[in-house]
N, C-alpha and C positions, 0 to 999 in steps of 0.2 A: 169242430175238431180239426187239429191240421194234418189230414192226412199225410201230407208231403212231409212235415217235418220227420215224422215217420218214418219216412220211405228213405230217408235221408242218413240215417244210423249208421258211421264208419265203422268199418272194421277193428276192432279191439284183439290185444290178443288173449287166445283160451286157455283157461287154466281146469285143472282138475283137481280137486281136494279130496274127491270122496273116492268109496273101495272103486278097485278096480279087476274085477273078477268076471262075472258075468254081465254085467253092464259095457264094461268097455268091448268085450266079444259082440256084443249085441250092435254097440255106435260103430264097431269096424265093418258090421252087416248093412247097417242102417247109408252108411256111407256110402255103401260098391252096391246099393239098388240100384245107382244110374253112375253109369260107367263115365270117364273123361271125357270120352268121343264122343259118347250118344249126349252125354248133357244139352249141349245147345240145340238139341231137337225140343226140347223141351219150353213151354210156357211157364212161369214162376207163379205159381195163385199165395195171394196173400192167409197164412193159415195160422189160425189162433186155438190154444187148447183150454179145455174148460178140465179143471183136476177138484177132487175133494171129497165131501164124504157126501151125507144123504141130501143139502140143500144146492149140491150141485147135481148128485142126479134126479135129485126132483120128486118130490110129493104130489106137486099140484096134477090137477085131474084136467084132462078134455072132456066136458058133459053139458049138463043143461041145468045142472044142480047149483045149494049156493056156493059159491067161494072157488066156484071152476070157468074154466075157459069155453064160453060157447062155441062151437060146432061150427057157426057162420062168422064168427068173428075174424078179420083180416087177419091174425096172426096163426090162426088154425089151419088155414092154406097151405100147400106146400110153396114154399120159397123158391123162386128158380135159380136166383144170382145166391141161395147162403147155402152151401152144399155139406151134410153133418157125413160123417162115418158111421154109416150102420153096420154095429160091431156084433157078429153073431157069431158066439163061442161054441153052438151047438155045430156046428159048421163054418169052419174059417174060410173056409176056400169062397164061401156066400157071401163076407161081408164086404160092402159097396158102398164108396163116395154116393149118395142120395141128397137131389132136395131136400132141403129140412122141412119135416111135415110135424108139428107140434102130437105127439100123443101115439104116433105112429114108428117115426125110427129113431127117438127121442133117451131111449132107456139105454141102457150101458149093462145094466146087471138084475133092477127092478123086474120079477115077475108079474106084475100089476101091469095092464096094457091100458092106455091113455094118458101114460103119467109123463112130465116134461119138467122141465128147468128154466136155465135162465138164457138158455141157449137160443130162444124162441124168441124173443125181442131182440136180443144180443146178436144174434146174425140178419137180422132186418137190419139193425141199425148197420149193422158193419158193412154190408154191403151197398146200404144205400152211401153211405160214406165215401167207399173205395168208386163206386159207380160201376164195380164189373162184380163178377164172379170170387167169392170168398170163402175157403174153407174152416169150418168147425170139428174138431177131435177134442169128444168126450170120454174123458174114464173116471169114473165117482164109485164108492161105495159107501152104503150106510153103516155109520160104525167105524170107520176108518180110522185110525190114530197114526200122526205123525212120527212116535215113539217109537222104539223098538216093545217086541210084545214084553208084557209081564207077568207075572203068574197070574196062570188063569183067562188071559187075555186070549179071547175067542175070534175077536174082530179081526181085518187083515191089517197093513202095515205101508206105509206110505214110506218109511227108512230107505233110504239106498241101501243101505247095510245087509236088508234080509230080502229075501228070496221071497218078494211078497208082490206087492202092487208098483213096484218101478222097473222091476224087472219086466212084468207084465207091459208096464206103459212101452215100452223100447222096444220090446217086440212085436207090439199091436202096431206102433206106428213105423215099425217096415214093412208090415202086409198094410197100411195103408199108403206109404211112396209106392210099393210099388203095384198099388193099383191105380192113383194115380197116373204113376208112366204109362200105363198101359190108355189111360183117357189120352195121354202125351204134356202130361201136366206134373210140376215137380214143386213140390210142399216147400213153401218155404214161411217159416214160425216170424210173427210177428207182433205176437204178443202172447200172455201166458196169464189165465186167471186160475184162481186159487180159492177155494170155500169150503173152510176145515178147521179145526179147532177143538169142537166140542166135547169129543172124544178123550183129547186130553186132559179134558180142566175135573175129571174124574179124578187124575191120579198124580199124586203129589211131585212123585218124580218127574213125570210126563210132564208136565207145568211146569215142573223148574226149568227142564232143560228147552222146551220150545222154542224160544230165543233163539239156540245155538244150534239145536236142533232144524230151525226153519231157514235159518242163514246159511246153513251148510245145504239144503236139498232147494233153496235157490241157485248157491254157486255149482250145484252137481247137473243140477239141470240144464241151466245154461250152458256149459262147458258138453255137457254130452249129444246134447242135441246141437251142437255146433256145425254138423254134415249139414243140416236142416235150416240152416241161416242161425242161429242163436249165438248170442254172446255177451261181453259184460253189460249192455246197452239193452238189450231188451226186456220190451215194458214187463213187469210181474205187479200182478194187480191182486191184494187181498180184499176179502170180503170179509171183515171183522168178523169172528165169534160176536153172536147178538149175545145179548144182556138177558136174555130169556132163563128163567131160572126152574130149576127140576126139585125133584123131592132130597132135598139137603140133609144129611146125615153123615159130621164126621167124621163120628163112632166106627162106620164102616171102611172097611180095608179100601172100598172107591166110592164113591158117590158123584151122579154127576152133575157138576157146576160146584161143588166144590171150591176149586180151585180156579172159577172162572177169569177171575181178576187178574190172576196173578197170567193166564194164554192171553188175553183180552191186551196190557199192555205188552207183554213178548211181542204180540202182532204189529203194537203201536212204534217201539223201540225199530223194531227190523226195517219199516217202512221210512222213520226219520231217517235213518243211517247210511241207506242206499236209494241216493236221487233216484234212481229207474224204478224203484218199489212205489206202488202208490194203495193207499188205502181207504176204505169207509167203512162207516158202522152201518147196518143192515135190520138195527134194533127194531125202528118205528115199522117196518113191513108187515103186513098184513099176513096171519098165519091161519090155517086149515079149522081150528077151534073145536067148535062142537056141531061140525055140519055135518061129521062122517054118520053114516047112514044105520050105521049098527050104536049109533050113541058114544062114543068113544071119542073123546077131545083131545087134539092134537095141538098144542103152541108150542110147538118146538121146530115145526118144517111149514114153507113158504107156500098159502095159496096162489092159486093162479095169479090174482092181482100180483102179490105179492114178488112170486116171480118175472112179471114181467120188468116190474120194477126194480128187482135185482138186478138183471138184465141192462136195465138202462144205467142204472149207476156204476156196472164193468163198463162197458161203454163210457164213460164218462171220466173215470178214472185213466181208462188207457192213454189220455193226452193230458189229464190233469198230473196224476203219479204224487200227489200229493200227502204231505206229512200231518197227523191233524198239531194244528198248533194249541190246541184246548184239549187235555187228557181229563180223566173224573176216575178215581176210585174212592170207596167200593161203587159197584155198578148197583145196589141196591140196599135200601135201607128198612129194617121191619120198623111200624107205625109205632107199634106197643116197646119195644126196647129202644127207639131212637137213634141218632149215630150219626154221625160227620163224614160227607165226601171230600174232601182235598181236592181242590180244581187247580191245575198246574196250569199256566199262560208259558211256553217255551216258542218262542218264534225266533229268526236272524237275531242276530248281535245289532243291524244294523237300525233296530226297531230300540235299543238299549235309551233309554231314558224319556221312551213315548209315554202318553199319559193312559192309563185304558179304562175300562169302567164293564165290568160284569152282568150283564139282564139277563132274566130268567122269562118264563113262559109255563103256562100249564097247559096250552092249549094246541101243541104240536111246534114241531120245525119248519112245516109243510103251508103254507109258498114262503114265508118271512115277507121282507118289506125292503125296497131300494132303499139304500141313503147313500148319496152323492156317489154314486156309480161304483157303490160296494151293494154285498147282496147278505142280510142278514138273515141267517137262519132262525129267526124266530119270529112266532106270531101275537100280535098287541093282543092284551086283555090284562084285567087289575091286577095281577101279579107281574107283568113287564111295567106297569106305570109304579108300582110300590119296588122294583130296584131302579128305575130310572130315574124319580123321582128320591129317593131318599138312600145315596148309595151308600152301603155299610152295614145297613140295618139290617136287624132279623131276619129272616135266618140266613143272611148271606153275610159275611164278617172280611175286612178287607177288599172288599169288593171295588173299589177305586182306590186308584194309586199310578206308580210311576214303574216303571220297570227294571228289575237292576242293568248291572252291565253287559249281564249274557242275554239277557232279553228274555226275563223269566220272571213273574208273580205267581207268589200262591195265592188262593181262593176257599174260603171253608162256607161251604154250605151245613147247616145244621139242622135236623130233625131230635125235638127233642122227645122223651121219653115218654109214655103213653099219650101220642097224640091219637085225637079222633081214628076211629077205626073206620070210616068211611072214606078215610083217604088212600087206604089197600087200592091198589091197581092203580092207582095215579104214576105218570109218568112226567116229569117234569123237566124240563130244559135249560139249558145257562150256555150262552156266547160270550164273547169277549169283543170288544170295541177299540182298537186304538185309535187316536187322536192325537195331529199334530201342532206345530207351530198355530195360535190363533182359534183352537177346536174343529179345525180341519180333519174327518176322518180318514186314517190312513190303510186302515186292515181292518176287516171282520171274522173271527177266526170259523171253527168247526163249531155246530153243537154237542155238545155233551147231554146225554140224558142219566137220570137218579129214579131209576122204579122202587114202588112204595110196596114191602111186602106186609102181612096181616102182623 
């Protein structure tokens, strides 16, 4: 990663789009923690926030059990150089810049104690990065929605607009500058991760507006926490809505996933649109299951594995900031009714009349394989040799071709109607390959995955 290009981010000038009521009272507070004069007493620590609903503040367990974080394990440690905000609402005047100590000041709102996120790999990595001292500022809730509330809506609210969880955010992080000042250390934001979605793909309106909804409380964000180092340039890193699907109904006024497709590309749109937005899919990570102890299966929130691995892929994003050039909808196709995913290839203009060629995999994304100093996310087995070998064919339709002029193919993957029922829970993959002058490869894009439901 290159730190330095980083550190490098000119100043832009700041806009505000969104209300200004109690939010901007709050940035005029956030601003006069540290006064003109006293500033230059002050050390700058590089500070990044972790925001979203329950996969950022975290499922995963510290124990000895399966699918948790061992006890001895190097990341269980307290961290010296990754310093988290331990936010205690029962008492504010208590909460304290701390080591980050996975399972101990890890929770934001979570009543379960040893529970963590992605926060625990993600400020290893970032510190080992910077080589000094790094802060982390978490605020997540389970249930969250981006929306403003609807009827019935119980969850809280991540909108600038209501008097919910942004206001909350502005004021948590003025009692954390200025506890900060008080080490002689002045917060300053350098990147912004985001893991949220789920919430909305419940509800139809919510999913419509995501889009416009997520591109207005990136530009509020940045614009508000501007006192803080923020501005049009800084990195916002999403962690795609997974592809995980719930009990679908609908019949019902919400259900959720639902509407996944339709939050799943909002996410993808926002992040083309604005070079500083970068994104990935979080799908293939490893989830809690059937290990919880009372019998009760969870795949909806990240085990330990799982997290750390989320963890590394914010991390990885914050320099990448990338758009996926391979989209896939639907995210999921039942066996017994069959159905077509549409694989969209949108890359530069300047990729316009490359030749590409579509491979699939059943066998994960996870490690792929070099070819001539591209990294292809996908792994060889008889379903990569049957589209490499024979491009076109079943069930992949246009799968080789040339690109038009905006530097876009479509791609139809097909399941057809009462296929084998034993193919339920299969996950399966498709990349994109472009190739130039001579069969020289020139880009390898994103994976896309197509979960197989019963």
């Amino acid at each position: 990663m290159t730190t330095q290009r980083r550190h490098q981010r000119t100043a832009r000038s700041r806009r505000h789009s969104g209300p200004c009521v109690l939010t901007c009272v709050l940035t005029s507070v956030l601003a006069g923690v540290l006064t003109t004069g006293a500033r230059a007493q002050f050390t700058p620590v590089p500070t990044y926030l972790v925001l979203g609903q329950s996969n950022a503040e975290g499922h995963a367990m510290l124990g000895t059990g399966p699918a948790q974080l061992h006890p001895e394990h190097a990341l269980a440690q307290p961290q010296p150089n990754a310093k988290i905000f331990h936010i205690d609402f029962g008492a504010p005047s208590a909460s304290a810049w701390e080591p980050l100590h996975a399972g101990q000041n890890t929770q934001t709102a979570s009543p379960v104690p040893g529970r963590f996120g992605p926060e625990v790999s993600l400020g290893a990595l970032l510190a080992e990065d910077h080589g000094d001292e790094i802060y982390i500022f978490k605020l997540a809730r389970d249930g969250a929605y981006l929306a403003s509330p609807g009827p019935g809506q119980m969850f809280p609210t991540w909108s600038p607009a209501e008097d919910s969880l942004f206001p909350l955010l502005l004021s948590t992080l003025q009692s954390a500058q200025a506890k900060a000042a008080a080490l002689g250390r002045e917060l300053q934001i350098e990147g912004i991760f985001w893991i949220q979605g789920s919430s909305d793909t419940g509800d139809a309106a919510a999913a419509t507006a995501y889009e416009a909804n997520l591109t207005a409380f990136i530009a509020d964000l940045r614009a508000l926490l501007a006192p803080l180092g923020t501005d049009l340039t800084t990195p916002f890193v999403i962690s795609q809505t997974p592809d995980f699907v719930f009990d679908i109904d609908p019949s019902e006024p919400t259900c959720d996933g639902c509407f996944l497709d339709t939050v799943r590309m909002a996410e993808a749109r926002v992040a083309c649109e604005d070079r500083f937005t970068g994104l990935f899919d979080p799908s293939d990570l490893s989830t809690i299951g059937c290990t919880l102890p009372d019998g009760v299966c969870d795949v909806v929130h990240f085990d330990a594995q799982g997290q750390l691995d989320q963890g590394a892929l914010l991390f990885e994003q914050l320099d990448a900031l990338s758009c996926p050039a391979l989209t896939g909808v639907p995210s999921n196709i039942s066996v017994s009714s069959g159905g077509v995913q549409s694989l969209v290839i949108q890359v530069d203009p300047v990729y316009a009349g490359a030749v590409y060629q579509v491979l699939g995999t059943i066998t994960g994304s996870e490690p792929g394989f070099p070819l001539d100093g591209l990294q292809v996310p996908l792994n060889a087995d008889p379903y990569f040799d049957l589209t490499l070998l024979t491009p076109g064919a079943a069930p992949l339709s246009n799968s080789a071709g040339t690109l038009d002029g905006s530097g876009r193919a479509v791609v139809e993957f097909t399941l057809p109607p009462g296929s084998p029922a034993f193919l339920s829970g299969l996950r399966v993959h498709h990349a994109a390959i472009l190739f130039g002058a001579g069969g020289a490869p020139l880009f390898a894009s994103n994976a896309v995955g197509i979960r197989f439901l019963p």
